[in-house]
Structure formats: structure tokens, C-alpha cells
C-alpha positions as CSV (number, residue, x, y, z in Angstrom):
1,X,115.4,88.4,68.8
2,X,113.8,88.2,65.2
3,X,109.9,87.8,65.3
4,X,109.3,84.6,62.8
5,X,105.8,83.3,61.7
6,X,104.9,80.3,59.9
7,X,102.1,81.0,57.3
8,X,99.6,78.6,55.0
9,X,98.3,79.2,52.3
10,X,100.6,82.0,51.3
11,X,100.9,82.7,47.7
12,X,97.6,84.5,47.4
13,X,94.9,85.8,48.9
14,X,94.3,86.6,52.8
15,X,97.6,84.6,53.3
16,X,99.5,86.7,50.9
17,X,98.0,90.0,52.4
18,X,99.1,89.0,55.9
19,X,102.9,87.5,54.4
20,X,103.2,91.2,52.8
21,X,102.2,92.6,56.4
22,X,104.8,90.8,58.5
23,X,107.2,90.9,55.8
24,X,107.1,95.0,55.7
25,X,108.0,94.8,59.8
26,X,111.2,92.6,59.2
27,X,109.7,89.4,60.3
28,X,111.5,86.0,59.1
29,X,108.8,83.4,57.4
30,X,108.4,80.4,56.6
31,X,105.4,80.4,53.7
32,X,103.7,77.6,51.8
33,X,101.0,76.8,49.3
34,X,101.1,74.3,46.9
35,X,102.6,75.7,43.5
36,X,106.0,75.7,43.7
37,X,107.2,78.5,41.2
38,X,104.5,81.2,42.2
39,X,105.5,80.0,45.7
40,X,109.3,81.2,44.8
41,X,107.9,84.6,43.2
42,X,106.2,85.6,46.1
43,X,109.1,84.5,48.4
44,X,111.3,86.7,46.4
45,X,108.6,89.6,46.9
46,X,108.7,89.4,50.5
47,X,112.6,89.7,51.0
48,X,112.3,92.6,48.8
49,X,109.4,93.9,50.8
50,X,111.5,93.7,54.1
51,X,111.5,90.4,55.5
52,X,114.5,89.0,57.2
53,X,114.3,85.7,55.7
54,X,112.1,83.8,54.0
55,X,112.0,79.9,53.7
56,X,109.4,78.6,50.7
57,X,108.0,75.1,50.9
58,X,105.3,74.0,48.8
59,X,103.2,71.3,50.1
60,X,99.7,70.3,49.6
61,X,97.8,70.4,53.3
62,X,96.0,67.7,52.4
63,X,99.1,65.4,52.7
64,X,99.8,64.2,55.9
65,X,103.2,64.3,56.0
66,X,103.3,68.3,54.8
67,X,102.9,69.5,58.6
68,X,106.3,67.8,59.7
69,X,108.0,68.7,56.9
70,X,106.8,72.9,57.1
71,X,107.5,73.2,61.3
72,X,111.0,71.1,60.4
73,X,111.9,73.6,58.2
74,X,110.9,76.2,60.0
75,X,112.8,75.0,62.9
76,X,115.7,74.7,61.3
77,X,116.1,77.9,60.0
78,X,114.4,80.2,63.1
79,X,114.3,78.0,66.0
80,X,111.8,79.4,67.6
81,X,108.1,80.6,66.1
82,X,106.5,84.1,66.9
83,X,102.8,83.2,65.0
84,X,101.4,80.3,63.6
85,X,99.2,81.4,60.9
86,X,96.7,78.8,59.7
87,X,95.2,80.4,56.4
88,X,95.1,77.6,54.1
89,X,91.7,76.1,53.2
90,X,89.1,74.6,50.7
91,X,85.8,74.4,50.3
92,X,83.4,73.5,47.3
93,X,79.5,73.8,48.1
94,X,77.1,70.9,47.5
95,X,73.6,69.4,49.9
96,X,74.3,67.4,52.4
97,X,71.7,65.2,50.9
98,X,74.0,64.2,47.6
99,X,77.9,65.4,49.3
100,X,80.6,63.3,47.8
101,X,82.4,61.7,50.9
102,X,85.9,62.2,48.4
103,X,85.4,65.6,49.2
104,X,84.5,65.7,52.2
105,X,87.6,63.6,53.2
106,X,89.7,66.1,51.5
107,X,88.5,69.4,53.2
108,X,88.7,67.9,56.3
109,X,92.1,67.1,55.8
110,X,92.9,70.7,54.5
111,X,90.7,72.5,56.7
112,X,90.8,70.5,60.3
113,X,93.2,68.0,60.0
114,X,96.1,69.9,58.8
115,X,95.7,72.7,61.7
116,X,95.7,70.4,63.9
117,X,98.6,68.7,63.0
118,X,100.7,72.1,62.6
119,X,99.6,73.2,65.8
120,X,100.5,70.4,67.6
121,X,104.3,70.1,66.3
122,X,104.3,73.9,66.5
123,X,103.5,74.0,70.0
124,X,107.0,73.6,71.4
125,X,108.4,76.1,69.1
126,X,105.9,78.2,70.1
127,X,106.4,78.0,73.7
128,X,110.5,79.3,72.7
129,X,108.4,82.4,70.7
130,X,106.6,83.2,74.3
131,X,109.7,83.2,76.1
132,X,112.3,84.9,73.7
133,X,109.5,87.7,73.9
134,X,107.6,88.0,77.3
135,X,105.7,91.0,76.7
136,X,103.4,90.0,73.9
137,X,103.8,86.0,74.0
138,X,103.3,83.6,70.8
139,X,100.1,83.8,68.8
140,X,98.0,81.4,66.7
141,X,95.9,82.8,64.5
142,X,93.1,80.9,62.4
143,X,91.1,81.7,59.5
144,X,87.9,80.0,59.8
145,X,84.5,81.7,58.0
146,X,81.3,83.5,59.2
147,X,79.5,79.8,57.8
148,X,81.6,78.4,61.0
149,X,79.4,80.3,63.4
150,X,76.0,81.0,61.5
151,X,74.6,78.4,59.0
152,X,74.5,78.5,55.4
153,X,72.6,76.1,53.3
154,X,74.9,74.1,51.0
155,X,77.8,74.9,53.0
156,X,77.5,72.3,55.6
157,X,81.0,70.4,55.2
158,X,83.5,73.5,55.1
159,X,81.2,75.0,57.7
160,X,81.6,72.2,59.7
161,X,85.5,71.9,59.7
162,X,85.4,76.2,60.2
163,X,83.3,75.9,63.3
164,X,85.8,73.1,64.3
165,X,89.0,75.9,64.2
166,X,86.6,77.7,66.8
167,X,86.6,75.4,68.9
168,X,90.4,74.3,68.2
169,X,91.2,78.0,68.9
170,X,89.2,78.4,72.1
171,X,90.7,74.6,73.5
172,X,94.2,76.0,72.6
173,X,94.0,79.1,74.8
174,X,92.5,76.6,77.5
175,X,95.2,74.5,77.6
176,X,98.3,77.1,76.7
177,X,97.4,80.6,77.3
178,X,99.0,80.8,80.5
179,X,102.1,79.4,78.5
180,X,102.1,82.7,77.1
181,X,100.5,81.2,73.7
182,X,97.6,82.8,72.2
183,X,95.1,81.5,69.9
184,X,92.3,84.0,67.3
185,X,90.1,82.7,65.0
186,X,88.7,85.2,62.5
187,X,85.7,84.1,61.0
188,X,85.2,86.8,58.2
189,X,81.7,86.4,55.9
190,X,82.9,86.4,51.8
191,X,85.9,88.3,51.2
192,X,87.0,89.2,47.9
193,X,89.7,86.5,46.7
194,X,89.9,83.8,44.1
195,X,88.0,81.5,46.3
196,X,85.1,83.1,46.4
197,X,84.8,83.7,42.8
198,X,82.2,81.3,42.5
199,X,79.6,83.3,43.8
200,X,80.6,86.7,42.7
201,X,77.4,86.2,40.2
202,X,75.4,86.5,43.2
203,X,77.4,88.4,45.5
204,X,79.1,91.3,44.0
205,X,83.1,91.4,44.7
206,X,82.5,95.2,45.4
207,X,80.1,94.6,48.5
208,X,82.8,91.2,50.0
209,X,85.1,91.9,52.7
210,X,88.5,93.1,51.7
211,X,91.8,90.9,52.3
212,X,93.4,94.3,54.0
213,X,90.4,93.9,56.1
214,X,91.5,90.7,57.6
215,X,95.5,91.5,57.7
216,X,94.8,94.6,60.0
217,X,92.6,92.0,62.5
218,X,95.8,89.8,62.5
219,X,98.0,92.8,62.9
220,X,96.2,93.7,65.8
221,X,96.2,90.6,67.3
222,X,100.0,90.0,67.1
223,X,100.5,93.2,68.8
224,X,98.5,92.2,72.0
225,X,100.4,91.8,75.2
226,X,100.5,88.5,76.3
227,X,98.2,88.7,79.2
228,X,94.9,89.4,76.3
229,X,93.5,86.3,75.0
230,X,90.7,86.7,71.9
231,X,89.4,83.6,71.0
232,X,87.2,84.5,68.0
233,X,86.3,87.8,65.8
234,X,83.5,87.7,63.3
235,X,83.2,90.2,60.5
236,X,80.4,90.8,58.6
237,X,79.8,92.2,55.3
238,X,78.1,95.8,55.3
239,X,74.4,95.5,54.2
240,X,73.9,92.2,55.2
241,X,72.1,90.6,57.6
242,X,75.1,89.8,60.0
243,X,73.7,85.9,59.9
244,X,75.4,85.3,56.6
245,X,78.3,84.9,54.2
């Protein structure tokens, strides 16, 4: 039976480095992010890099309607689902004293909302991935941030909906781990991607996490038996104080 994994936020970054992982061990994925062509490139990348099939669908997270559309298609094609991989996020900083509620609406929606609702229509496609392979069950793995678990000033909404995949996460594996489904959060400090270019100033790229830092976390996780449940990981940066980004 073909492992498959559903991944967000795919075409770059952490979700790229984990697509590239799974693709180089033959599984079958179903990827998305939201620009269509660079979606395709990296699709075409990924077949070439191993993986038994690959279905593209680019969707913007913050739509509702996205989450039904990316588990339909990935049911349709695989009919079961090996990992859930919920990558895709956003985050802009700002005081809570002067936050724009318009952006605040839309990282929850990206970063809460949109887990959620892939979670819950993956669940029973998830519960076929634990039986078609007893030994290691079906995983669920979340990217959430170090600003989830310690706080950082000017970070309070995307730390907010980070800390929320925590508790998601450690809710899931109270409700479905002894379904043989799995759930990980891995709340990494600044890693060095596009989205944290904004504070490369400050931060140098050369001292931020690395995105093969997070891919061999998920690569160990997927390889757990199914009776090992980890609900969170946090990795911090060398050098720093271990309560920060």
C-alpha cells in the first residue's frame, strides 16, 4: 500500500523541504499553495524526485471552501491518507494596542481555521492510512512557532493561533491516538525562509534554524510506530536564550 500525505503550503519553504523528503521515498502527494504555475513546477519536481504521484491544487487557506476541495482531491486520487501535513501559515507583526482586526481575521483563518477544517474532513481518510498500515499508524503533523509557546512582543495574533495548533495537536491525540492517529506540532524559533525575511536585519539568516532542520523532525516523526504519541517539539535557535524567536 502507497504511503500518501497531504501537504500545505508546499511550493516553498518548510513545506517544500518536507514535499522533496516524502517525494524522494516514493510517497504519493497531494500539495497546495496558492500560485498556480510555481505550484505545477514544483509538482513536476517531485515526480522527478521520486514520488508516486502527485496531485497540485492551488488554493488560498484563507478561503473556506479550500479544505473540501484539497481532502476531495486527495481522496479521489489515494483513498486513503498516510500524513496530514499542516504547513501553511501567515503572520505580519503589529501591538496589540493598534492590530488591524482585517488581519487578524485573516491569520486566523489561515493559521487556525484552516487546520481545523483539514483535519476534521481528513480524519476519516486518516483512520483508512492507520489501518492499511498498522505498524506505524497515520500522522498529523503541524507547524506552529516557538512565539506559540514563549511570548514575543508584537507577535501576539500569529502567536496566538500557533499556541492554538498546540493545543489542536495535543486534543487530537486525546481523542484519536488510540485510532492509531498521531498528531506533532513543531514549534521551531526563526527559521531561514522567505517569511522570515522581515527580520533578517535584526536576526541574521546565518544564525535561523534551517528548513532541513525541521524536515528531519517530520521524518522522524512519520517513522514512529504507532504506539508513540509526541505531541509537541520545540527548537531553538543556537545562541539564544531558548525563550525566543
Amino acid at each position: 500500500m502507497t504511503n500518501s500525505a497531504l501537504i500545505t503550503g508546499a511550493s516553498r519553504g518548510i513545506g517544500l523541504g518536507i514535499a522533496e523528503r516524502l517525494a524522494a521515498q516514493g510517497y504519493g502527494l497531494t500539495i497546495t499553495a496558492r500560485d498556480a504555475s510555481r505550484l505545477a513546477a514544483v509538482a513536476d519536481d517531485l515526480r522527478a524526485a521520486g514520488a508516486s504521484d502527485v496531485v497540485a491544487v492551488a488554493a488560498d487557506m484563507a478561503d473556506p471552501e479550500a479544505a473540501h476541495a484539497l481532502v476531495g482531491a486527495h481522496e479521489e486520487r489515494f483513498g486513503s491518507m498516510r500524513a496530514l501535513v499542516l504547513n501553511a501559515g501567515v503572520g505580519t507583526a503589529g501591538a496589540i494596542a493598534d492590530f488591524p482586526m482585517r488581519r487578524f481575521d485573516k491569520t486566523v483563518a489561515v493559521n487556525l481555521a484552516a487546520p481545523f477544517a483539514l483535519l476534521q474532513r481528513s480524519l476519516p481518510l486518516l483512520r483508512k492510512g492507520a489501518a492499511n498500515h498498522p505498524g506505524h499508524g497515520a500522522k498529523v503533523v503541524a507547524v506552529s512557532s516557538i512565539t506559540g509557546v514563549y511570548a514575543e512582543a508584537n507577535l501576539a495574533v500569529y502567536g496566538a493561533t500557533k499556541a492554538a495548533l498546540l493545543s489542536l495537536v495535543e486534543t487530537l491525540n486525546a481523542e484519536e491516538s488510540g485510532n492509531g492517529i498521531a498528531g506533532t506540532a513543531i514549534a521551531p524559533a526563526y527559521v531561514d525562509t522567505d517569511m522570515s525575511e522581515w527580520t533578517k536585519d535584526r536576526i541574521p539568516a546565518d544564525t535561523m534554524l534551517t528548513v532541513n532542520d525541521v524536515v528531519e523532525l517530520v521524518d522522524a516523526v512519520l517513522r514512529l510506530s504507532h504506539r508513540a504519541v509526541l505531541s509537541r517539539m520545540v527548537l531553538t535557535r543556537a545562541g539564544a536564550s531558548g525563550y525566543g524567536a
